[in-house]
PAZA-171737 format. One line per field, with one value per residue (C-alpha): chain; residue number from 1; x, y, z. Coordinates in nm, 4 decimals. Last residue first. Example, Ala and Ser with C-alpha at 12.3 -4.5 7.8 and 13.67 -1.06 7.14 Angstrom:
2
cadena	A | A;
num	2 | 1;
px	1.3670 | 1.2300;
py	-0.1060 | -0.4500;
pz	0.7140 | 0.7800;
***
This chain:
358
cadena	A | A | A | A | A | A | A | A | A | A | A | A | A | A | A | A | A | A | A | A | A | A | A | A | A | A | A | A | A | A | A | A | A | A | A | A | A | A | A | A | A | A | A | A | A | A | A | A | A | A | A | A | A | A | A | A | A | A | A | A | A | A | A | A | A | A | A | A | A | A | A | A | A | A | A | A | A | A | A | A | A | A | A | A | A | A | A | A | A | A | A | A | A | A | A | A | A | A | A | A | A | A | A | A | A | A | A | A | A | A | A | A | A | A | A | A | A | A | A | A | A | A | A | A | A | A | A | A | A | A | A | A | A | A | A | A | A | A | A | A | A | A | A | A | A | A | A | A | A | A | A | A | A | A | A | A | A | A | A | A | A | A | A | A | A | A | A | A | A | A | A | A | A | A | A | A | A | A | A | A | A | A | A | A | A | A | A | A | A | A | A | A | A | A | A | A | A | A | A | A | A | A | A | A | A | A | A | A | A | A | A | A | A | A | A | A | A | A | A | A | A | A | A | A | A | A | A | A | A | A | A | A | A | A | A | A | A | A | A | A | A | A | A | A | A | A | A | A | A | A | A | A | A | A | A | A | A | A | A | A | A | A | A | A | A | A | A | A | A | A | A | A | A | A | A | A | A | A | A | A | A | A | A | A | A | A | A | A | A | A | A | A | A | A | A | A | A | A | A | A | A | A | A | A | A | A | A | A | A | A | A | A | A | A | A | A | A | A | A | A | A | A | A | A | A | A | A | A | A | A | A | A | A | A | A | A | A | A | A | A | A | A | A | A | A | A | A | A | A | A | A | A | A | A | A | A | A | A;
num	358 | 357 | 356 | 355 | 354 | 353 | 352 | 351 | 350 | 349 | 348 | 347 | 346 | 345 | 344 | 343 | 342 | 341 | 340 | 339 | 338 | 337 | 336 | 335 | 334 | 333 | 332 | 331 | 330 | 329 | 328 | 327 | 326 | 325 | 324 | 323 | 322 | 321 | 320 | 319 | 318 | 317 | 316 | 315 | 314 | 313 | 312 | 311 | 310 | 309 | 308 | 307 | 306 | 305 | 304 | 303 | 302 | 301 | 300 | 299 | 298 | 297 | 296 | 295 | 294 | 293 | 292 | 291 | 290 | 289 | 288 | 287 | 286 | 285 | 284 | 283 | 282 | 281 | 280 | 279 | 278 | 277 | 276 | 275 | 274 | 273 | 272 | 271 | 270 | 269 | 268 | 267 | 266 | 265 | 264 | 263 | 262 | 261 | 260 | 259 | 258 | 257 | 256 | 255 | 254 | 253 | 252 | 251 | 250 | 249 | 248 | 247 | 246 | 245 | 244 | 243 | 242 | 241 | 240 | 239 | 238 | 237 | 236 | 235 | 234 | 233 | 232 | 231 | 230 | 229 | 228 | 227 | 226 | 225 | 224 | 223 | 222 | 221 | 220 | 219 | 218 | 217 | 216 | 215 | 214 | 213 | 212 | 211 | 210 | 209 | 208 | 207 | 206 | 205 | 204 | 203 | 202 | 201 | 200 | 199 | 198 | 197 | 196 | 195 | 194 | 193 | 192 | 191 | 190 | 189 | 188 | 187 | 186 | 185 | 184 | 183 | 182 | 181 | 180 | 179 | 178 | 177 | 176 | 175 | 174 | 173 | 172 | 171 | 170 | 169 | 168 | 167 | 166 | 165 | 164 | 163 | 162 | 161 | 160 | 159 | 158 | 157 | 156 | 155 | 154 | 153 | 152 | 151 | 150 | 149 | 148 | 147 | 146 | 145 | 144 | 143 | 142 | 141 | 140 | 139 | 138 | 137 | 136 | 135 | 134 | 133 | 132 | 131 | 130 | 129 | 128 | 127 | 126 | 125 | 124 | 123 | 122 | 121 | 120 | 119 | 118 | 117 | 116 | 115 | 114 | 113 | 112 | 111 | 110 | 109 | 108 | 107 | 106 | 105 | 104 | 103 | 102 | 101 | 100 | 99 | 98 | 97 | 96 | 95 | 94 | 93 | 92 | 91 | 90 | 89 | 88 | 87 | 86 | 85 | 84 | 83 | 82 | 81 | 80 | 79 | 78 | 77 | 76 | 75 | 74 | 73 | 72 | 71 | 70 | 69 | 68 | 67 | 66 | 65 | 64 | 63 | 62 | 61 | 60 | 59 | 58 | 57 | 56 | 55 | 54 | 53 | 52 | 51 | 50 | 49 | 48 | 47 | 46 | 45 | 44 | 43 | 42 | 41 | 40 | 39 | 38 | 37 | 36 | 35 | 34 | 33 | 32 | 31 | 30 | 29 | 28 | 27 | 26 | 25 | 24 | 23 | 22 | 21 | 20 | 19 | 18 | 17 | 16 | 15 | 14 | 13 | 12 | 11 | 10 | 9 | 8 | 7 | 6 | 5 | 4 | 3 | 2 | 1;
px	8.0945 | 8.0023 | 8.1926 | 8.3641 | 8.6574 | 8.8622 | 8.8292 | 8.7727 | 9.1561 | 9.2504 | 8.9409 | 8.7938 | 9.0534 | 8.9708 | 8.6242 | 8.6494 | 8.8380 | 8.6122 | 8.3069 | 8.4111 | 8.5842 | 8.2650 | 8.0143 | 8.2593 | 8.2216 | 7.8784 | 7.8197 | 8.0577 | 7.9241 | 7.5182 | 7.6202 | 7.7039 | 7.4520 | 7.6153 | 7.8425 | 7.5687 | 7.6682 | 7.6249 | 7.9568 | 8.1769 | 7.9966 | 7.9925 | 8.3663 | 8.4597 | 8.1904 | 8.4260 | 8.1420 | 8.1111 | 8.3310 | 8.0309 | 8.1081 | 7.7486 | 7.6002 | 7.7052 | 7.3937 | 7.2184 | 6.8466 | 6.8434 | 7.0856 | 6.8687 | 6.7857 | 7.1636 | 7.2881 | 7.6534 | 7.6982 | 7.6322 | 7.9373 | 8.0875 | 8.0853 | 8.4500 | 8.4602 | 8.8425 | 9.0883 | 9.3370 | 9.4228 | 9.2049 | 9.2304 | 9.5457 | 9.3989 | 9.1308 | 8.7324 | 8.4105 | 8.5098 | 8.5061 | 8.3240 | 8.0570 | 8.3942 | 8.2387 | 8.5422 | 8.7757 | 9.0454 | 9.1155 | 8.9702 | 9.0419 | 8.7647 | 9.0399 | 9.2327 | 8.9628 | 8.7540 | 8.8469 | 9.0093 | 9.1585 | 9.5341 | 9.5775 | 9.8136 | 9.4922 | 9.4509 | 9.3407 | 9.1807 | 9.0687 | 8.9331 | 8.6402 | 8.6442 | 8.5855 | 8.7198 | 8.7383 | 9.1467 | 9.2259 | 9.3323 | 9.3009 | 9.5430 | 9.3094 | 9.3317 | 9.2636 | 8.9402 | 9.0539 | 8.7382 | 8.8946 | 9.2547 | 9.1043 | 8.8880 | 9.1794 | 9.4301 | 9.1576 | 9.1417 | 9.4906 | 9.6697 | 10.0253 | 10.2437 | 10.4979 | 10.3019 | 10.1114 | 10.1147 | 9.8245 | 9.5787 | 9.6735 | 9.6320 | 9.3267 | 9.1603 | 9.3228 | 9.1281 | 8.7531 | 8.8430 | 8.8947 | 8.5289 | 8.3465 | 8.4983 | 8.3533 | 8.0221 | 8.0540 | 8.1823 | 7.8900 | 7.6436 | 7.7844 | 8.0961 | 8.1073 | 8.4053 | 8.4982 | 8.5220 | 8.8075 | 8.8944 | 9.2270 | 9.4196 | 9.6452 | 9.9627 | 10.2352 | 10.4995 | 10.6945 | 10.9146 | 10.9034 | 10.7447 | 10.4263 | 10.4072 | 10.3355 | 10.1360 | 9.9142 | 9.8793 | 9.7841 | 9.4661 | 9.3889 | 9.3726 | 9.0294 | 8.9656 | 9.1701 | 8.8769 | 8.6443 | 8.8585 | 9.1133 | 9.3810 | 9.7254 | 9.8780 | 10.2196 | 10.3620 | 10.6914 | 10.9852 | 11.3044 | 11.5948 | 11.8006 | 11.7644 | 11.3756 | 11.3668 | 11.5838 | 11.3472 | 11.0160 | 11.1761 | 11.2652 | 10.9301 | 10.8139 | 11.0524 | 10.9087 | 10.5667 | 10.5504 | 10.3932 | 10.4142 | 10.1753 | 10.4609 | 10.3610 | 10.3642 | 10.1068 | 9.9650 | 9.6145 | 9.6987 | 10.0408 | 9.9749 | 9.7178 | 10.0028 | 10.2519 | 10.0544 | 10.0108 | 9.8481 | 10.1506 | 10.1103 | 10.3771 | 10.3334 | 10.6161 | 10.5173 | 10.8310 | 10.9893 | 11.3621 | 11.3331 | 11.3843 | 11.1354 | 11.2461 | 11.5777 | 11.5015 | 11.3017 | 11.5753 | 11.8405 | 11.6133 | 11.4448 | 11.0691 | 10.8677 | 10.7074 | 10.3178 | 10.4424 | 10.2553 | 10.3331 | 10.3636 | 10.4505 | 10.3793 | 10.4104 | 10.3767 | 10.2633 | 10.4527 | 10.4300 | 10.7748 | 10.8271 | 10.5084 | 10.7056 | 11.0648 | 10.9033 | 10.6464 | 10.8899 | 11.1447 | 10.8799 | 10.7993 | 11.1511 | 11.1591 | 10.8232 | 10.9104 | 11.2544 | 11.0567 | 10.8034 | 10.8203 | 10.7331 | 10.4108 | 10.3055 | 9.9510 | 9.9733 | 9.9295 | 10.1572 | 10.0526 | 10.0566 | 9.9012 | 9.9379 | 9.9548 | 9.7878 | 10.0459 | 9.8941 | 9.5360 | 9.5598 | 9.3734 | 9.6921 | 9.8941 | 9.6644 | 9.6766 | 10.0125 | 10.1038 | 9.8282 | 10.0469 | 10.4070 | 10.2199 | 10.0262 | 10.3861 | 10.6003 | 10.3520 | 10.1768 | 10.2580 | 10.0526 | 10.1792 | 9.8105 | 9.7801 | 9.4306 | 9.1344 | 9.2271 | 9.0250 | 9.3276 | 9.1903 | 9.3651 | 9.6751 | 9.8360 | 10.2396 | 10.4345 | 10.1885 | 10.1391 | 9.8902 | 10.1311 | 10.2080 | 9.8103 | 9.9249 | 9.7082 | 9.6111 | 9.4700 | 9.4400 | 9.4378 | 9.3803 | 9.1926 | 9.0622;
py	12.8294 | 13.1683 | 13.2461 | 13.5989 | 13.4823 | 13.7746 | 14.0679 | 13.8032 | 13.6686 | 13.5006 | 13.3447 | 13.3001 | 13.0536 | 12.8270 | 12.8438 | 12.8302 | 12.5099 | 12.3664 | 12.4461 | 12.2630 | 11.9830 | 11.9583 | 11.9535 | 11.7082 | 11.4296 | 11.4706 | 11.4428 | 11.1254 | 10.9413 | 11.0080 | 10.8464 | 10.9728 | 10.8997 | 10.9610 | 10.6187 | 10.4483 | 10.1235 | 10.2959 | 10.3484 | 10.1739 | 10.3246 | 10.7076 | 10.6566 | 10.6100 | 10.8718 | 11.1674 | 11.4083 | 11.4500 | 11.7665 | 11.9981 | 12.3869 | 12.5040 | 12.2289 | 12.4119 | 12.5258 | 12.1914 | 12.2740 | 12.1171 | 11.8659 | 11.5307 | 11.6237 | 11.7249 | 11.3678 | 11.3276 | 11.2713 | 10.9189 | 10.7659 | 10.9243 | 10.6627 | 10.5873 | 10.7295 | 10.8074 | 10.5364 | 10.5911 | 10.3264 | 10.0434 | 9.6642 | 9.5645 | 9.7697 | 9.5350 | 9.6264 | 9.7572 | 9.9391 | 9.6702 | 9.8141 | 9.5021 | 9.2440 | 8.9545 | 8.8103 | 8.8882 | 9.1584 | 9.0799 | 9.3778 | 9.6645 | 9.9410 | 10.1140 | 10.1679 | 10.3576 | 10.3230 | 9.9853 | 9.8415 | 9.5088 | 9.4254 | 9.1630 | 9.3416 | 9.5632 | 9.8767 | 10.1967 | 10.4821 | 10.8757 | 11.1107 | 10.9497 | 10.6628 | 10.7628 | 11.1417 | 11.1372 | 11.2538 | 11.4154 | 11.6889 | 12.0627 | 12.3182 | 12.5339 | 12.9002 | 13.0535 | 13.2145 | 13.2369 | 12.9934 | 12.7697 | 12.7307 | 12.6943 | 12.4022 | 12.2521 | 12.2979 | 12.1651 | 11.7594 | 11.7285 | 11.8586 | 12.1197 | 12.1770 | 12.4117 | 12.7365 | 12.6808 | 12.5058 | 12.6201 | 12.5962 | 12.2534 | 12.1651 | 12.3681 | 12.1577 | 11.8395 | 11.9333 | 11.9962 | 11.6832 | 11.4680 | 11.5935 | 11.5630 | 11.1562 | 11.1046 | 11.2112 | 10.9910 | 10.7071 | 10.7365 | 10.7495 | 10.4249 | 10.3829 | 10.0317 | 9.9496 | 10.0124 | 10.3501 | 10.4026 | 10.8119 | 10.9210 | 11.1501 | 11.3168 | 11.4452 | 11.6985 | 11.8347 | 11.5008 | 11.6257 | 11.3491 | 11.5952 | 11.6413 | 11.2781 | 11.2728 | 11.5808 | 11.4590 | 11.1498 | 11.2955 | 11.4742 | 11.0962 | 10.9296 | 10.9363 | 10.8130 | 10.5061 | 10.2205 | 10.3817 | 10.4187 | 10.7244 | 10.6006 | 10.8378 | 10.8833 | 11.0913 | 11.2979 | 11.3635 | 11.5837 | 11.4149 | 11.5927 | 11.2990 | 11.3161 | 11.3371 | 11.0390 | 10.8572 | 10.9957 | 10.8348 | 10.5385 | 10.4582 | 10.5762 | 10.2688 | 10.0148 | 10.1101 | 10.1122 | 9.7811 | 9.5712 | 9.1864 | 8.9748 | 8.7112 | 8.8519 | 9.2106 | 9.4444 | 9.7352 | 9.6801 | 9.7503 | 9.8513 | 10.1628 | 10.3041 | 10.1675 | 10.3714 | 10.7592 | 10.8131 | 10.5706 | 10.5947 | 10.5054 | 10.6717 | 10.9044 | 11.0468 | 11.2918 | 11.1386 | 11.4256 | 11.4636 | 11.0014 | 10.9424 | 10.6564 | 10.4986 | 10.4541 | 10.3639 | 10.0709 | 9.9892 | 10.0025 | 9.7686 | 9.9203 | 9.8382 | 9.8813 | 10.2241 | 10.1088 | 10.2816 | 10.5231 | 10.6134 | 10.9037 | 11.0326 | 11.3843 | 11.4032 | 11.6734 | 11.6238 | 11.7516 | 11.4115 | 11.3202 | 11.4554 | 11.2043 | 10.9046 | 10.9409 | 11.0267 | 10.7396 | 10.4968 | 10.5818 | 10.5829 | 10.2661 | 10.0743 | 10.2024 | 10.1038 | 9.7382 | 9.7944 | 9.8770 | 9.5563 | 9.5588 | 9.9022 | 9.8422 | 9.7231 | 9.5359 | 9.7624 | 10.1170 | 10.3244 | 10.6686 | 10.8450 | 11.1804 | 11.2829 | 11.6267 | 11.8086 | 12.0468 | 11.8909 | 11.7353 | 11.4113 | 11.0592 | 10.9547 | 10.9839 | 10.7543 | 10.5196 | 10.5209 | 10.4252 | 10.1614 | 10.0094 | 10.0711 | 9.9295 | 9.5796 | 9.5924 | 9.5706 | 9.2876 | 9.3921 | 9.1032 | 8.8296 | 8.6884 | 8.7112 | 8.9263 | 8.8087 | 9.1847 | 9.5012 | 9.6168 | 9.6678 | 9.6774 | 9.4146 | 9.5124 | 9.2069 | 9.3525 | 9.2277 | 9.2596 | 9.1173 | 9.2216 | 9.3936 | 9.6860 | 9.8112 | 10.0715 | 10.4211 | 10.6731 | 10.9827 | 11.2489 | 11.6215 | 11.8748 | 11.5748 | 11.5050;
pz	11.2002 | 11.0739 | 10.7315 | 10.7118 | 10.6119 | 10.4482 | 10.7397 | 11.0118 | 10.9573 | 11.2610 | 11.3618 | 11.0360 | 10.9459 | 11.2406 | 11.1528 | 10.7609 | 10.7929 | 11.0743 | 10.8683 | 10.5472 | 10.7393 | 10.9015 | 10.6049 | 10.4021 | 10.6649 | 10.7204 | 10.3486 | 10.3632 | 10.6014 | 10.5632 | 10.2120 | 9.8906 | 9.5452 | 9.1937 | 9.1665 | 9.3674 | 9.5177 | 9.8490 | 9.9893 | 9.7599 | 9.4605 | 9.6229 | 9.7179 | 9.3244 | 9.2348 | 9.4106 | 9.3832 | 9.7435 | 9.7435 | 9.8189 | 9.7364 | 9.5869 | 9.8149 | 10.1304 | 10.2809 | 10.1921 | 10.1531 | 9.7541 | 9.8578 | 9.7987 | 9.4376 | 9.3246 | 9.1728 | 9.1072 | 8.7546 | 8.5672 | 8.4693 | 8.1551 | 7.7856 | 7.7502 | 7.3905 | 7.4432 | 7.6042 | 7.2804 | 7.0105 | 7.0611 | 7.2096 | 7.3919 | 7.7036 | 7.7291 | 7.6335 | 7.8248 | 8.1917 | 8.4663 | 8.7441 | 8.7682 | 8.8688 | 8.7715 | 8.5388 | 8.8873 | 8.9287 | 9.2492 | 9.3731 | 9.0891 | 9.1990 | 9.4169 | 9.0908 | 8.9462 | 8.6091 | 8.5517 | 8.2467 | 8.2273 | 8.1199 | 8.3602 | 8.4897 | 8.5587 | 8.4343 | 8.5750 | 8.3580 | 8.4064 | 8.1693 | 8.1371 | 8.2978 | 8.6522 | 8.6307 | 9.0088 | 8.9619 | 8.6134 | 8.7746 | 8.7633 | 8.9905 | 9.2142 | 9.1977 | 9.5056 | 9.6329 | 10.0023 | 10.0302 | 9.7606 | 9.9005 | 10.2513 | 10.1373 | 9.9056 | 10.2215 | 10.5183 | 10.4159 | 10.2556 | 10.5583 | 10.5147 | 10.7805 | 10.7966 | 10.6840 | 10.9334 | 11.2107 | 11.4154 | 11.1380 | 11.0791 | 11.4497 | 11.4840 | 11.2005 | 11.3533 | 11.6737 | 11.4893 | 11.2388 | 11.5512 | 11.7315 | 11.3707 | 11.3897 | 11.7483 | 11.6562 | 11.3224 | 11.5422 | 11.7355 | 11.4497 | 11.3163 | 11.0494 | 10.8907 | 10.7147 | 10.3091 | 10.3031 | 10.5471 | 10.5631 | 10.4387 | 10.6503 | 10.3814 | 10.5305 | 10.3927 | 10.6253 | 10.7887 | 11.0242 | 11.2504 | 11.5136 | 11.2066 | 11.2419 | 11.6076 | 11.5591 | 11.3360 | 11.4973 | 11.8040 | 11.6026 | 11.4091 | 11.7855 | 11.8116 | 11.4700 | 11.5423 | 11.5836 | 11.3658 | 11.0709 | 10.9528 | 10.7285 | 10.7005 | 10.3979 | 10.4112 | 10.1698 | 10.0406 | 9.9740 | 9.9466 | 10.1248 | 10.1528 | 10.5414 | 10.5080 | 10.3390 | 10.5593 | 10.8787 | 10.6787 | 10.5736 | 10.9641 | 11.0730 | 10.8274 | 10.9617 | 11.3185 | 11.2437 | 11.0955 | 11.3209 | 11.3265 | 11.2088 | 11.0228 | 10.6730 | 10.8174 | 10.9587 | 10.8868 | 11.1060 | 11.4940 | 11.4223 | 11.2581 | 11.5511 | 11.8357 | 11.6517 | 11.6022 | 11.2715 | 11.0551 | 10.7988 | 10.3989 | 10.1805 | 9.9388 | 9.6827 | 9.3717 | 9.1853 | 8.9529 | 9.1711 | 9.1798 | 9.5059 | 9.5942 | 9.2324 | 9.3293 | 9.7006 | 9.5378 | 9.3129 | 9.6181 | 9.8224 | 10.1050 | 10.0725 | 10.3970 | 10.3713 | 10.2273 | 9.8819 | 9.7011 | 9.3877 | 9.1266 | 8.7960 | 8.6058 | 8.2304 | 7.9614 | 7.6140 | 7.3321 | 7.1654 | 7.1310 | 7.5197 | 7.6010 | 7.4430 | 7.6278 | 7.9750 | 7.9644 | 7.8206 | 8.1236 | 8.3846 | 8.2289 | 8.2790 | 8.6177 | 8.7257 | 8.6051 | 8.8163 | 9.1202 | 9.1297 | 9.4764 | 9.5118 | 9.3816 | 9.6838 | 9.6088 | 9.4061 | 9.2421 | 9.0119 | 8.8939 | 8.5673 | 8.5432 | 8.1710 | 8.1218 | 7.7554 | 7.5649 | 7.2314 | 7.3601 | 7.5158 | 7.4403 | 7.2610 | 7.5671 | 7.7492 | 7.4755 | 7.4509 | 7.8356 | 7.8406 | 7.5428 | 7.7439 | 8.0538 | 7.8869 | 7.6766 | 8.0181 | 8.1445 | 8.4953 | 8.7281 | 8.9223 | 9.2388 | 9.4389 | 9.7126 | 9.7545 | 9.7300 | 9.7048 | 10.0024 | 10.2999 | 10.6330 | 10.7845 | 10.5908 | 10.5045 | 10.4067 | 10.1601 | 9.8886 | 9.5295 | 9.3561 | 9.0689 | 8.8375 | 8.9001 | 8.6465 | 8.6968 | 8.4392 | 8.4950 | 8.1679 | 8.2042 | 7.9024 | 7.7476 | 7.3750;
***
């Protein structure tokens, strides 16, 4: 049984918005069933210990535009874990666009963990999140963002990082930062091709948005440096049942297919090799998932930082390298820096506690 389980509904394919970058395959009209949910739902529950937290998340396409579907199972998810003395916490992320009065309902929900998907600066978002006609969508978004933070909603913001706007990642920091917006989490493209330059250029934007961070706190909080400053201050860390690939952690299809992460889905195709073994209608609980092979130590046996490394994320080892236990030059560079420009900027205002050497 699980103290944490992960599961995430692929409610739809669909998609308002054609994302050049985006890697879940045709936005095909094909929607999640109410019983594929509720019984993905129960198994989930029934894979956690008494007092055990199920992390349920809904995933697209835009999920957003199947609102009233994510309404109905928030509902069955609250009603069923409470019976079961399990505890339950819900989120989405929505690409910013959606402004019905169901959408807005679930946006605001006072237990949704909100995050919606901004490249920062306006030209950066416009260049790749782009509507059905090609038009940008930074505006619409930015408006979202400023109604959120009228209501009072707390939120977060995702923010993808590629090649061709990793320059601009520090400026769209701030930009977002001026909105008001206080939680971001730059998210790094996987699925492009990064070369050496544009890992040069990518250490140089992670050593000013490091000093960006560091210079707004408490009022701004970045995904990349808080977990790294949170465990070199020797912090407790909350758990999660994120990375668990399968073991701990399920998406399903609407199809009603089992993957080990939602960014594994595609289009959900027969020859999909990341398909996890059976359908959601089959079994009782999503234990006995056999665990993907661990991240593999033999290549970081001189690494300096291996005893903190965050490239354990098998997910982003598979798209990288088709290895769920094998990370690429990209992301070990990318985890050494953010390492060393978290401890940096932290060790220059409090030597006494951080006595790392950047």
């Amino acid at each position: 049984m699980h103290t944490n389980f992960g599961l995430t509904l692929m409610v739809t394919h669909a998609c308002n918005l054609r994302c050049t970058y985006c890697y879940t395959g045709s936005k095909l009209h094909r929607v999640m069933n109410e019983a594929v949910g509720r019984k993905a739902i129960d198994r989930a529950l029934a894979s956690l210990s008494p007092g055990g937290t199920l992390e349920l998340g809904f995933f697209g396409g835009e999920p957003l535009l199947e609102p009233d579907l994510i309404s109905a199972l928030i509902g069955y998810a609250q009603h069923s874990a409470s019976a079961l003395d399990r505890n339950l916490q819900i989120h989405v992320t929505t690409n910013g666009t959606q402004s019905s009065h169901s959408a807005w309902k679930v946006m605001t929900l006072p237990s949704m963990n909100l995050a919606l998907s901004c490249d920062g600066l306006p030209q950066a978002h416009d260049r790749h999140r782009r509507s059905l006609d090609d038009r940008g969508t930074s505006s619409v978004v930015v408006a979202t963002v400023k109604k959120l933070l009228d209501a009072g909603k707390p939120f977060r913001v995702v923010m993808v990082v590629r090649p061709d706007n990793v320059e601009s990642m520090p400026a769209g920091i701030q930009f977002l930062s001026g909105l008001g917006v206080r939680g971001i989490d730059p998210s790094l493209d996987l699925w492009t091709q990064w070369s050496r330059e544009d890992g040069a250029r990518l250490e140089k934007a992670l050593r000013l948005s490091a000093e960006i961070w560091h210079a707004s706190l408490p009022n701004l909080s970045v995904g990349w440096f808080d977990e790294r400053a949170a465990r070199l201050a020797g912090v407790p860390i909350s758990t999660t049942a994120r990375c668990a690939y399968g073991d701990g952690e399920v998406a399903v299809a609407p199809s009603g297919r089992l993957y080990p992460c939602e960014r594994l889905i595609g289009e959900d195709r027969d020859d999909n090799p990341t398909r996890l073994p059976g359908h959601v209608l089959e079994g009782n609980d999503f234990l006995g998932i056999p665990p993907a092979e661990p991240r593999s130590a033999d290549p970081c046996s001189d690494c300096g930082i291996r005893s903190f490394c965050s490239t354990t994320c098998r997910c982003s080892n598979f798209v990288r390298t088709g290895n769920v236990a094998k990370p690429d030059g990209l992301l070990c560079l990318f985890d050494q820096v953010c390492w060393r420009e978290t401890a940096r900027v932290l060790s220059a205002s409090q030597p006494a506690l951080f006595r790392v050497h950047a």
